[in-house]
ROSE-904229 format. One record per atom (N, C-alpha, C, O, CB): residue in one letter; atom name; x negated, y negated, z negated. Coordinates in pm, 1 decimal. Glycine has a CB too. Example, Ala and Ser with C-alpha at 12.3 -4.5 7.8 and 13.67 -1.06 7.14 Angstrom:
<site r="a" a="N" east="-1319.0" north="569.0" up="-780.0"/>
<site r="a" a="CA" east="-1230.0" north="450.0" up="-780.0"/>
<site r="a" a="C" east="-1320.0" north="330.0" up="-780.0"/>
<site r="a" a="O" east="-1423.6" north="331.9" up="-846.5"/>
<site r="a" a="CB" east="-1130.8" north="447.3" up="-904.6"/>
<site r="s" a="N" east="-1285.0" north="225.0" up="-708.0"/>
<site r="s" a="CA" east="-1367.0" north="106.0" up="-714.0"/>
<site r="s" a="C" east="-1290.0" north="-3.0" up="-787.0"/>
<site r="s" a="O" east="-1340.9" north="-113.8" up="-803.9"/>
<site r="s" a="CB" east="-1408.4" north="59.8" up="-572.5"/>
//
This chain:
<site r="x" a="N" east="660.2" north="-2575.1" up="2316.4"/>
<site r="x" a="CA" east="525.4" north="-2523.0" up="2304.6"/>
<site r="x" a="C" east="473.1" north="-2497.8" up="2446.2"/>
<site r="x" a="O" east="548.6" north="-2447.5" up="2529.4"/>
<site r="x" a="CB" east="521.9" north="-2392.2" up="2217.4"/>
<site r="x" a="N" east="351.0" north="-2529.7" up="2476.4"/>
<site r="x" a="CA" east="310.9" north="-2527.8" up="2590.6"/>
<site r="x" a="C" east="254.2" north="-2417.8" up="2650.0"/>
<site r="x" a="O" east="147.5" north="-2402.3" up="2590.6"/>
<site r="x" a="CB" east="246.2" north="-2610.0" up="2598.3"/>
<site r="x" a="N" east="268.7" north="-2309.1" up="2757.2"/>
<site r="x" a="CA" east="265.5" north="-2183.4" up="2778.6"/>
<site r="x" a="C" east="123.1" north="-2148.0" up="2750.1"/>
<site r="x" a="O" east="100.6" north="-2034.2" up="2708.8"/>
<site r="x" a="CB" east="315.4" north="-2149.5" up="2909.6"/>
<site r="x" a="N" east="0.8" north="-2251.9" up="2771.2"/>
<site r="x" a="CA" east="-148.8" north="-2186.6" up="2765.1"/>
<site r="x" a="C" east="-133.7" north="-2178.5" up="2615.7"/>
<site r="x" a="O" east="-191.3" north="-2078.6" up="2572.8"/>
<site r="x" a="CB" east="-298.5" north="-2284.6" up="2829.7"/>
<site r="x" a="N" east="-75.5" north="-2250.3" up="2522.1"/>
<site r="x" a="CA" east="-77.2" north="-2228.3" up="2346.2"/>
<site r="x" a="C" east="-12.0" north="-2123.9" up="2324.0"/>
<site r="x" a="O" east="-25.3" north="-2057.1" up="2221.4"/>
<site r="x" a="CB" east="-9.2" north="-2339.3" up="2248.9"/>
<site r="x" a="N" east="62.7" north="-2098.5" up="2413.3"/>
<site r="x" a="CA" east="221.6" north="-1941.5" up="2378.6"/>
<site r="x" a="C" east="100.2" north="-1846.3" up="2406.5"/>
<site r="x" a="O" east="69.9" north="-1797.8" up="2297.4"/>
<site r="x" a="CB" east="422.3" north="-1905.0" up="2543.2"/>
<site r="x" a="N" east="45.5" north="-1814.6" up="2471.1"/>
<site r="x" a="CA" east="-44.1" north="-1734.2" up="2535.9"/>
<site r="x" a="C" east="-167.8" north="-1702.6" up="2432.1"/>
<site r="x" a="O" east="-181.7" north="-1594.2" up="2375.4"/>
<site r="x" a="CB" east="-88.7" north="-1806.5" up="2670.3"/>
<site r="x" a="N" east="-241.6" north="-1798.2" up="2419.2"/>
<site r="x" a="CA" east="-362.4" north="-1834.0" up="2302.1"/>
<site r="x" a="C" east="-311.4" north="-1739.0" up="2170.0"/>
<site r="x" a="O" east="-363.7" north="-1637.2" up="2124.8"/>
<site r="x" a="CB" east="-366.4" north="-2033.6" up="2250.9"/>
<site r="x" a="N" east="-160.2" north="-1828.6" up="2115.0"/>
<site r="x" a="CA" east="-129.5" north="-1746.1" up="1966.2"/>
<site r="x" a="C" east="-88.8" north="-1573.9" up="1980.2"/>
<site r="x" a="O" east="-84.6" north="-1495.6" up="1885.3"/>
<site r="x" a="CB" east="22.0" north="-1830.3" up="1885.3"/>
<site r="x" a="N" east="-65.5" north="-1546.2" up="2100.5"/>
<site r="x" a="CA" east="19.9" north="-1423.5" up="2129.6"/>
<site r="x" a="C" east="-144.1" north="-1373.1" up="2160.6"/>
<site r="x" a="O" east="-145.7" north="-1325.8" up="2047.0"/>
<site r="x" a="CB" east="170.9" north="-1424.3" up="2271.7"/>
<site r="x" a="N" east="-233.7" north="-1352.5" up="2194.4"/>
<site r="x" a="CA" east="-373.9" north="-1307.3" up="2194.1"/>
<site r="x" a="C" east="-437.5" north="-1290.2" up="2068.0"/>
<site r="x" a="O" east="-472.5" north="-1192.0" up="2002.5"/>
<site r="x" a="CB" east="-452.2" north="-1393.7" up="2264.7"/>
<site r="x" a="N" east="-442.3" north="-1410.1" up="2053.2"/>
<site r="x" a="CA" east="-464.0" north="-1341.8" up="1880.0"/>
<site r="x" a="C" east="-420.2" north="-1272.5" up="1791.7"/>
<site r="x" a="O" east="-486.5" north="-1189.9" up="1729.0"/>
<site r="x" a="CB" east="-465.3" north="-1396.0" up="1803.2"/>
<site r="x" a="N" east="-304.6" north="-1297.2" up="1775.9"/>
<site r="x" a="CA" east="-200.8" north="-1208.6" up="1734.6"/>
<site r="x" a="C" east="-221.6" north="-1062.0" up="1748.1"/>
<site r="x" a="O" east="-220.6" north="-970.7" up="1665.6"/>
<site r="x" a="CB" east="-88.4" north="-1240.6" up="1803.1"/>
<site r="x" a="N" east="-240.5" north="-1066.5" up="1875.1"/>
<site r="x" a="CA" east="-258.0" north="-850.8" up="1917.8"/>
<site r="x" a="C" east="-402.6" north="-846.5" up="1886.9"/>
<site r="x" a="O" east="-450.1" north="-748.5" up="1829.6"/>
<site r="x" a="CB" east="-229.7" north="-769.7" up="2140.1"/>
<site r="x" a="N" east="-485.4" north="-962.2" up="1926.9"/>
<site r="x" a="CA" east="-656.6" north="-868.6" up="1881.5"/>
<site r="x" a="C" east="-613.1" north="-830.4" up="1678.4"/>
<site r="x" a="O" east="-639.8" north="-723.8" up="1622.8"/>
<site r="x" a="CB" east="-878.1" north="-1050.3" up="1903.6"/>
<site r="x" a="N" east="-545.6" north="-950.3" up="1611.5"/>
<site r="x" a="CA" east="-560.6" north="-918.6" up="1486.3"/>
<site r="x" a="C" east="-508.7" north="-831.5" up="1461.5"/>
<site r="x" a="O" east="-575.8" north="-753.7" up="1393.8"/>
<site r="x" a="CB" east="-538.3" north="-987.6" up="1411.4"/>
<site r="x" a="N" east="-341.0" north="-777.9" up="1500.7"/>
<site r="x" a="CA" east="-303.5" north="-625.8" up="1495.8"/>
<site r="x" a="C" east="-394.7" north="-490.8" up="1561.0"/>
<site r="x" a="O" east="-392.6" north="-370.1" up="1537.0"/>
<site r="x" a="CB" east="-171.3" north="-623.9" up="1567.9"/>
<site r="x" a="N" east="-447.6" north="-548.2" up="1623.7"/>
<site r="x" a="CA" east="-549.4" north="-470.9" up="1694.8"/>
<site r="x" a="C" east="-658.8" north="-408.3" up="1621.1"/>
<site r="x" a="O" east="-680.2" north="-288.0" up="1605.7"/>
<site r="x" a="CB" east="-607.2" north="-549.8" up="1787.0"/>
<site r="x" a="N" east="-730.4" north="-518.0" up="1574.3"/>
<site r="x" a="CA" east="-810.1" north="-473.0" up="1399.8"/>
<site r="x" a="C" east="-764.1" north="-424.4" up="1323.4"/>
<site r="x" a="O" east="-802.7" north="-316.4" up="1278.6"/>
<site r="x" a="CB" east="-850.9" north="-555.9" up="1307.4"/>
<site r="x" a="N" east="-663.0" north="-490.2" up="1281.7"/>
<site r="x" a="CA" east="-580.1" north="-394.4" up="1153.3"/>
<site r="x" a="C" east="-573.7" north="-271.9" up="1134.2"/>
<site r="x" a="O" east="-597.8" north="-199.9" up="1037.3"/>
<site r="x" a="CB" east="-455.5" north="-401.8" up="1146.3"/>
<site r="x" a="N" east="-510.3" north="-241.1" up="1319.0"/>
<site r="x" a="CA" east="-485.9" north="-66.4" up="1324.6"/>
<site r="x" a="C" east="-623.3" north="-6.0" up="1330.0"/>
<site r="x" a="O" east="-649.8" north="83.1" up="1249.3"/>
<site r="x" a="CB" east="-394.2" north="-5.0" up="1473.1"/>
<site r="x" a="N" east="-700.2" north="-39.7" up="1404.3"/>
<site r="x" a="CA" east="-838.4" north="0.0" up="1379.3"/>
<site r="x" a="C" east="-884.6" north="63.2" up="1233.7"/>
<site r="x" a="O" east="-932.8" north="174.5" up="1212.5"/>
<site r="x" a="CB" east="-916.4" north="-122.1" up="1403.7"/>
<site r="x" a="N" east="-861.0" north="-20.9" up="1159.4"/>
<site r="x" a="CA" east="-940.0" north="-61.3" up="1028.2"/>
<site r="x" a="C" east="-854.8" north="72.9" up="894.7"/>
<site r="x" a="O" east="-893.9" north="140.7" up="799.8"/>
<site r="x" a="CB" east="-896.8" north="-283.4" up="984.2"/>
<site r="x" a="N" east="-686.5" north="40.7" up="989.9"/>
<site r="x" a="CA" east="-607.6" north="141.5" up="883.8"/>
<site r="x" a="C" east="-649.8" north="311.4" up="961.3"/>
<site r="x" a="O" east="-623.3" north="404.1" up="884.7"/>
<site r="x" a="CB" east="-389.3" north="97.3" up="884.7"/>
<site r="x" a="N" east="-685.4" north="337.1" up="1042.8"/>
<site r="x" a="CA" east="-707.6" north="471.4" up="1122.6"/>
<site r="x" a="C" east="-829.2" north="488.4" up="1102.5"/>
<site r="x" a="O" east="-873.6" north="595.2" up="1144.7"/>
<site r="x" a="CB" east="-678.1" north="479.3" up="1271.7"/>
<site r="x" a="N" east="-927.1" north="393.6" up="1032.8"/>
<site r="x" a="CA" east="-1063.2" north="454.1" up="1022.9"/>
<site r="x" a="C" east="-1042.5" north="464.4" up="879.4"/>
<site r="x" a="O" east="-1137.6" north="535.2" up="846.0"/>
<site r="x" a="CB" east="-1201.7" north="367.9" up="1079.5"/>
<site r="x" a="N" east="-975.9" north="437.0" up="771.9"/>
<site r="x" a="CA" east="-962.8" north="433.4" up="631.3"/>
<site r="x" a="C" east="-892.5" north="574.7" up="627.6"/>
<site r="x" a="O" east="-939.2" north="654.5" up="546.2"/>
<site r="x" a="CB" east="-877.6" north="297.5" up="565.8"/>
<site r="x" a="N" east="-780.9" north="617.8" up="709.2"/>
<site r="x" a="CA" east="-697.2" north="696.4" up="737.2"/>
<site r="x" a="C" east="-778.5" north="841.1" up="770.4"/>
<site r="x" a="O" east="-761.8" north="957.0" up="732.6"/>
<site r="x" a="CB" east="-614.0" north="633.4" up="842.9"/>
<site r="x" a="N" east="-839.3" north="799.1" up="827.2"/>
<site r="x" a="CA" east="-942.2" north="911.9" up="879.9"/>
<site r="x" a="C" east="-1070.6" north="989.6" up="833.2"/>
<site r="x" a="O" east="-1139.3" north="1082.9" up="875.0"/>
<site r="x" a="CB" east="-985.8" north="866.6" up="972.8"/>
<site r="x" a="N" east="-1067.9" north="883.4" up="698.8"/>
<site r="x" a="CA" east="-1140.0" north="986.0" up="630.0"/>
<site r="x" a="C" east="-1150.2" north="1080.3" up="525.7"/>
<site r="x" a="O" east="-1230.9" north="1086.7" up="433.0"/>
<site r="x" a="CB" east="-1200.1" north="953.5" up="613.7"/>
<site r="x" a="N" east="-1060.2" north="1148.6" up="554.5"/>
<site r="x" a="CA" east="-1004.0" north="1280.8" up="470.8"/>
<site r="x" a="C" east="-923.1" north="1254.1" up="333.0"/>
<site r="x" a="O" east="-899.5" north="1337.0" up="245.2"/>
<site r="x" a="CB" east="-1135.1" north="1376.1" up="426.7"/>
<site r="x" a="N" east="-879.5" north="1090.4" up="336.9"/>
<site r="x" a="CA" east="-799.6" north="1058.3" up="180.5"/>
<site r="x" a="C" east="-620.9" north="1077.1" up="271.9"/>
<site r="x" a="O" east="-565.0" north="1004.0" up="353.6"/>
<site r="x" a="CB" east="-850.7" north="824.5" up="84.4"/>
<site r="x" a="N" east="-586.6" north="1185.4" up="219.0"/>
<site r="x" a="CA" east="-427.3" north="1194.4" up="231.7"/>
<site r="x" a="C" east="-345.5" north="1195.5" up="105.5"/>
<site r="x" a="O" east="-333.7" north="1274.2" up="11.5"/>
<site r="x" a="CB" east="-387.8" north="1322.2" up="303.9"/>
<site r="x" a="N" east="-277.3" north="1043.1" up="147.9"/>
<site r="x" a="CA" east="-171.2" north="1083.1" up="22.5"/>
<site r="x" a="C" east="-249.6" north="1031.7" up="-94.9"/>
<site r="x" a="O" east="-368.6" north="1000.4" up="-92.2"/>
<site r="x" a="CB" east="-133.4" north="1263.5" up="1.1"/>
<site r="x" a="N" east="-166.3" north="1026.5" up="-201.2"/>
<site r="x" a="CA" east="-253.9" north="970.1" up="-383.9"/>
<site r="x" a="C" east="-302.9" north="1112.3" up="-472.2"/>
<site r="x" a="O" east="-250.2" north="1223.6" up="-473.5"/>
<site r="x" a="CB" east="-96.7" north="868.1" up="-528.6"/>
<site r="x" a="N" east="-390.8" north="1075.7" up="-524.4"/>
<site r="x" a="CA" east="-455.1" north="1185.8" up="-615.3"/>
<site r="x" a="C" east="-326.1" north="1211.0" up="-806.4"/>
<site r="x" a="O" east="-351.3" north="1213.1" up="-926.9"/>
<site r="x" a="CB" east="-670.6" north="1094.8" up="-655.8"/>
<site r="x" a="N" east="-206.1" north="1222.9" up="-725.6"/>
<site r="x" a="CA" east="-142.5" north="1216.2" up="-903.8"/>
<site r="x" a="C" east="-102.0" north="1363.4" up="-910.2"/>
<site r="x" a="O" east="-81.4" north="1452.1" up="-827.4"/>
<site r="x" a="CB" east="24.8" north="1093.0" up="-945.4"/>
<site r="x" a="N" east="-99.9" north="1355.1" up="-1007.4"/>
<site r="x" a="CA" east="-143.3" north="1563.0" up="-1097.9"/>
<site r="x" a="C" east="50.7" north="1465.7" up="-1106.7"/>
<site r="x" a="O" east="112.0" north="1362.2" up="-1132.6"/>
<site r="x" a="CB" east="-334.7" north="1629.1" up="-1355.0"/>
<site r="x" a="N" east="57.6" north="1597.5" up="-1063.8"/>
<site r="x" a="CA" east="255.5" north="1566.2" up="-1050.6"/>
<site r="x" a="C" east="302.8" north="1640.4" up="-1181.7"/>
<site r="x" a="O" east="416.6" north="1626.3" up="-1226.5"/>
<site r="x" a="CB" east="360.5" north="1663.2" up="-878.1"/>
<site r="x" a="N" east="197.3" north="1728.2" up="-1245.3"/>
<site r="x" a="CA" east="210.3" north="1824.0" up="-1397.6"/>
<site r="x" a="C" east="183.5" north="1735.5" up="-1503.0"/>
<site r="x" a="O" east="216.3" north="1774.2" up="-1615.1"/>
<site r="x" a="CB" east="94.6" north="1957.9" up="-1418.8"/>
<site r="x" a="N" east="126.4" north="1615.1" up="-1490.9"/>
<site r="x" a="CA" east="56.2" north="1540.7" up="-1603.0"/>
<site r="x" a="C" east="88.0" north="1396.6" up="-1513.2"/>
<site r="x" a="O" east="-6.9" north="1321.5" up="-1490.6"/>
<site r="x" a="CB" east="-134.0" north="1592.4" up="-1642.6"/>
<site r="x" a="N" east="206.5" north="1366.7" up="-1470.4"/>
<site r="x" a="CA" east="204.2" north="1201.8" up="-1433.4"/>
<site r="x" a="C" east="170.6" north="1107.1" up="-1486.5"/>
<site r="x" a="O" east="130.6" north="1015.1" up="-1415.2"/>
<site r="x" a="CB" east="292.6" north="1151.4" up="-1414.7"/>
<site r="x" a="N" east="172.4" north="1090.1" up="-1627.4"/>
<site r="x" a="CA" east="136.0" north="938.8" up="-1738.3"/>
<site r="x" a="C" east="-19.7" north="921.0" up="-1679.0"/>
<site r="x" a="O" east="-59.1" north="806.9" up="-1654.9"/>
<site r="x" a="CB" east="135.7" north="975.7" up="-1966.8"/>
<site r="x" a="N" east="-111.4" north="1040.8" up="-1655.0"/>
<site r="x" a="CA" east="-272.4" north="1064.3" up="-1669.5"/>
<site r="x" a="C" east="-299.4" north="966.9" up="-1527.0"/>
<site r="x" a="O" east="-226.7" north="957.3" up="-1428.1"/>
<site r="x" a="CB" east="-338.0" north="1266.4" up="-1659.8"/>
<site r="x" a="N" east="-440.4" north="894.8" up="-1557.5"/>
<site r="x" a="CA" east="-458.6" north="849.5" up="-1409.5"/>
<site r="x" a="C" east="-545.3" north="914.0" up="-1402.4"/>
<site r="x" a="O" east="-622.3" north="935.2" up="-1496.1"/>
<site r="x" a="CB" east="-479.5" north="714.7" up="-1359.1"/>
<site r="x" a="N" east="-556.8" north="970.3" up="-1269.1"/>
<site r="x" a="CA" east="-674.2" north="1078.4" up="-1250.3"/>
<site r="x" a="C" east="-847.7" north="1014.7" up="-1211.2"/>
<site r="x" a="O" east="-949.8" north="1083.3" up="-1214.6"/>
<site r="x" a="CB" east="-615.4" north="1181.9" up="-1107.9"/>
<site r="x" a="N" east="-838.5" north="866.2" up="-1175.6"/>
<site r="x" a="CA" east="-994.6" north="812.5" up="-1154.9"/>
<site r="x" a="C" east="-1039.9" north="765.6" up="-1327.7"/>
<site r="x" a="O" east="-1156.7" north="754.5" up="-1364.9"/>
<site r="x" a="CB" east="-999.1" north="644.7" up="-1021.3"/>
<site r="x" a="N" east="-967.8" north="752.3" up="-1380.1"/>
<site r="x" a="CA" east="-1007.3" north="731.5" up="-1505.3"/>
<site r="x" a="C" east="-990.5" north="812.5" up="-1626.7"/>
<site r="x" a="O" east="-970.6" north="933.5" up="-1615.5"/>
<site r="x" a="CB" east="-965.0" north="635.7" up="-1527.4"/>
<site r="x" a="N" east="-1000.0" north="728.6" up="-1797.0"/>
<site r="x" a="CA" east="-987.2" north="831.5" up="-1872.0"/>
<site r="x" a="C" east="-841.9" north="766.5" up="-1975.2"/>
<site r="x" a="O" east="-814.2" north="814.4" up="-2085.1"/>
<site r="x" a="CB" east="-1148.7" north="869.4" up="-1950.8"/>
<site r="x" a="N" east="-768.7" north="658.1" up="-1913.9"/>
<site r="x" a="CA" east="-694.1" north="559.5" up="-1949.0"/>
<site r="x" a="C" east="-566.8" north="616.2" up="-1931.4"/>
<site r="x" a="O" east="-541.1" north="658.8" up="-1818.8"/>
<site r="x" a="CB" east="-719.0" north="439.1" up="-1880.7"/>
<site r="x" a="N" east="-461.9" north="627.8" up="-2040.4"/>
<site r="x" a="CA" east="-333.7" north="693.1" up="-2015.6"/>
<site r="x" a="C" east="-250.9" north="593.5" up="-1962.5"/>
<site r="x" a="O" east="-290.0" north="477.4" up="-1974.3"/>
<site r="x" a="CB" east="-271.0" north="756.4" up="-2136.2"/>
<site r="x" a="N" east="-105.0" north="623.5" up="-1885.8"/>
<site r="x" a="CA" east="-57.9" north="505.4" up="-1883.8"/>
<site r="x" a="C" east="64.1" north="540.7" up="-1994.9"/>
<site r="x" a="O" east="107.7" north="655.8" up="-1996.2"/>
<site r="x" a="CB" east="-21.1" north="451.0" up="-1729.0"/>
<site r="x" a="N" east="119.5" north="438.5" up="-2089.5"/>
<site r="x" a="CA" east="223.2" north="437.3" up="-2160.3"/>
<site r="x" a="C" east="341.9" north="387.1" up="-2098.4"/>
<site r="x" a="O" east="355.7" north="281.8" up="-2036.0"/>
<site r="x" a="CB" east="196.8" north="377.3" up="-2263.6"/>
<site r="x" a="N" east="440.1" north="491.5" up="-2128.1"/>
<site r="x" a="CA" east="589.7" north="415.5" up="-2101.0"/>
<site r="x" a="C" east="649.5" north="304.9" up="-2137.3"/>
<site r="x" a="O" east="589.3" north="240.0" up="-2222.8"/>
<site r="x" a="CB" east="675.9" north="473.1" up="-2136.1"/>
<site r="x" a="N" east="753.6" north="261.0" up="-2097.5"/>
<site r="x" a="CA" east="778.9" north="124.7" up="-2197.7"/>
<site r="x" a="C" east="846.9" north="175.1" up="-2305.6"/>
<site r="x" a="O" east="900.9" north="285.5" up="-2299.3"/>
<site r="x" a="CB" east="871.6" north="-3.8" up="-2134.8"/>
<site r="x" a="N" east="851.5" north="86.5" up="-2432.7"/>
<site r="x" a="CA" east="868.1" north="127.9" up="-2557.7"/>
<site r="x" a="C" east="948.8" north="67.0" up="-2586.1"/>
<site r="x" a="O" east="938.0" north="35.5" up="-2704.6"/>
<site r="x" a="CB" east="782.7" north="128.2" up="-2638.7"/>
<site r="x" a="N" east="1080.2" north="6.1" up="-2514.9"/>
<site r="x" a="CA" east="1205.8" north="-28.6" up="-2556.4"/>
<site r="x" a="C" east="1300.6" north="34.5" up="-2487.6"/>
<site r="x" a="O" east="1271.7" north="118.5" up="-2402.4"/>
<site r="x" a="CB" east="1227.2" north="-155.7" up="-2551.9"/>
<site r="x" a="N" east="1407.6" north="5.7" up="-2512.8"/>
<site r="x" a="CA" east="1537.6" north="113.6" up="-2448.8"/>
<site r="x" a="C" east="1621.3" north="13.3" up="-2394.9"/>
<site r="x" a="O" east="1649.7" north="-85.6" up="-2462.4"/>
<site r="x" a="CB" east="1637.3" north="219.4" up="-2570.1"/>
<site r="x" a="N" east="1691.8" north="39.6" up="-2204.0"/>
<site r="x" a="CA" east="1787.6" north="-93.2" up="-2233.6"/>
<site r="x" a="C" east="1906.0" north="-6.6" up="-2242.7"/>
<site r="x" a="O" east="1904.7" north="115.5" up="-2226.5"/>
<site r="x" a="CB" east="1799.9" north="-230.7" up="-2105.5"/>
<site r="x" a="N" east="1987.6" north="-64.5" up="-2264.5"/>
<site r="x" a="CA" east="2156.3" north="-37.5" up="-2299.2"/>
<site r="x" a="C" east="2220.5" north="-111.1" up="-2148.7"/>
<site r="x" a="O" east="2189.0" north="-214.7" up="-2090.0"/>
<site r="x" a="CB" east="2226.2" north="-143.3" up="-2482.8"/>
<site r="x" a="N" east="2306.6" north="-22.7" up="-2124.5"/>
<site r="x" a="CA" east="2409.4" north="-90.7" up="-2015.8"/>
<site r="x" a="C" east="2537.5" north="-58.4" up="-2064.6"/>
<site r="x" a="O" east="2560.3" north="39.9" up="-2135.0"/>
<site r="x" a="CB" east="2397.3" north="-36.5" up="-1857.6"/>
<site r="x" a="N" east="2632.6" north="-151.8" up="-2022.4"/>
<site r="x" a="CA" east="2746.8" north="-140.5" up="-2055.6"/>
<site r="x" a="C" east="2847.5" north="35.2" up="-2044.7"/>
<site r="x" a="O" east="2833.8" north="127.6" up="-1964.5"/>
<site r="x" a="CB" east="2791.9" north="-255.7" up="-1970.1"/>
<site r="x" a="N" east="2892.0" north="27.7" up="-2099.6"/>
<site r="x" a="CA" east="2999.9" north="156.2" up="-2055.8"/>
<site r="x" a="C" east="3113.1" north="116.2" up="-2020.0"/>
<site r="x" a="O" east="3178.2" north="65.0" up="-2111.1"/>
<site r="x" a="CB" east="3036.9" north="257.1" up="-2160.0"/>
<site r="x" a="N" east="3160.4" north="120.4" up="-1922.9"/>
<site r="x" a="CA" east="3272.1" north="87.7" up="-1865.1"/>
<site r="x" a="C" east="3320.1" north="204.0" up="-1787.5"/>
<site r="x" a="O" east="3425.1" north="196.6" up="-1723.7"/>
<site r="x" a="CB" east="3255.6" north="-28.0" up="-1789.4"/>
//
């Protein structure tokens, strides 16, 4: 690979990590910490009015 192309992809590379972090520290930054789950009522999703159900089979594992 020829050093001005090593150079070129390695530039882009950091501007796009560069955005990224940007983008995650301004999302980050605006007062959402952490998920909204009621840790008293976990099944409930709290943006909606939709329960979530468990699964309704059982597995079996061996006993050994």
């Amino acid at each position: 690979m020829p050093i001005w192309l090593r150079n070129f992809t390695f530039k882009q590379i950091a501007e796009y990590k560069e955005q990224e972090r940007d983008a995650y520290k301004k999302a980050a930054s605006k007062g959402k910490k952490g998920t909204n789950i009621d840790l008293n009522n976990p099944g409930k999703v709290p943006d909606s009015r939709r329960q979530i159900n468990p699964p309704n089979y059982i597995t079996k594992a061996s006993k050994k």
